[in-house]
N, C-alpha and C positions, 0 to 999 in steps of 0.2 A: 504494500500500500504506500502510494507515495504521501511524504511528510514536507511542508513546506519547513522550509532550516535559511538560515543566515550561510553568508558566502565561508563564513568559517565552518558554516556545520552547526553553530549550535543553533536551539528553538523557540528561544526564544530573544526579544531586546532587551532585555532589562534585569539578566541574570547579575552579571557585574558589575552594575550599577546598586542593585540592593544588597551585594558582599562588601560595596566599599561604602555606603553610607553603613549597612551594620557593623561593619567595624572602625567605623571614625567615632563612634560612641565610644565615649570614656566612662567607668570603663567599658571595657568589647561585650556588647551584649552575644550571646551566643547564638547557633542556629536555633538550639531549644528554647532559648527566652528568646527570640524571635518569633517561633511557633507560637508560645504561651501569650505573645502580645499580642497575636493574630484572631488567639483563638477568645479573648476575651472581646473582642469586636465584631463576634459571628464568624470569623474565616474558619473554616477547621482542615488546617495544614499541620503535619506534624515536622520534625526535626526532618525528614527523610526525605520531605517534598520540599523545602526550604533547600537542604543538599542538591538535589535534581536542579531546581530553579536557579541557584546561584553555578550551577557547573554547565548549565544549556544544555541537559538533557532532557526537561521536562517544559512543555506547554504552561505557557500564563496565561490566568482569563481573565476578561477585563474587569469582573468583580475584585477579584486577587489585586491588579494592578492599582484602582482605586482604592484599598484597605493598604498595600503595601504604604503609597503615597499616602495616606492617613497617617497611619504610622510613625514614618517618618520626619512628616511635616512638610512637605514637598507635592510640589504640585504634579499632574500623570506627566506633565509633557516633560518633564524635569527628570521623572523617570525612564520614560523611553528614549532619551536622547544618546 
């Protein structure tokens, strides 16, 4: 089944963009307390899917994107850039 990917391959935009705002948090909030932030604003992502999303092997959907940018304080276009 064909999978739309980025010219590098991964699947999504905005994997590495939410590893370097997660870890510009002082201190480094982890991928698990990332999950646990997620999941107390409705997302139910665990440690695992956070892993996927931040290395581009896993699809983001635009609810995700929206909560991700909640999250962080940042607006979606800030994150898909």
């Amino acid at each position: 089944m064909y999978k739309n990917k980025n010219s590098d391959g991964s699947l999504n935009l905005c994997g590495n963009k939410i590893k370097e705002l997660r870890q510009a948090i002082t201190p480094t909030v982890s991928q698990r307390m990332l999950a646990n932030k997620l999941q107390l604003i409705g997302i139910d992502l665990d440690k695992n899917a956070i892993q996927k999303i931040e290395s581009g092997t896993r699809f983001v959907t635009d609810i995700e994107i929206v909560a991700f940018a909640k999250i962080f304080n940042i607006t979606t276009d800030e994150l898909l850039k």
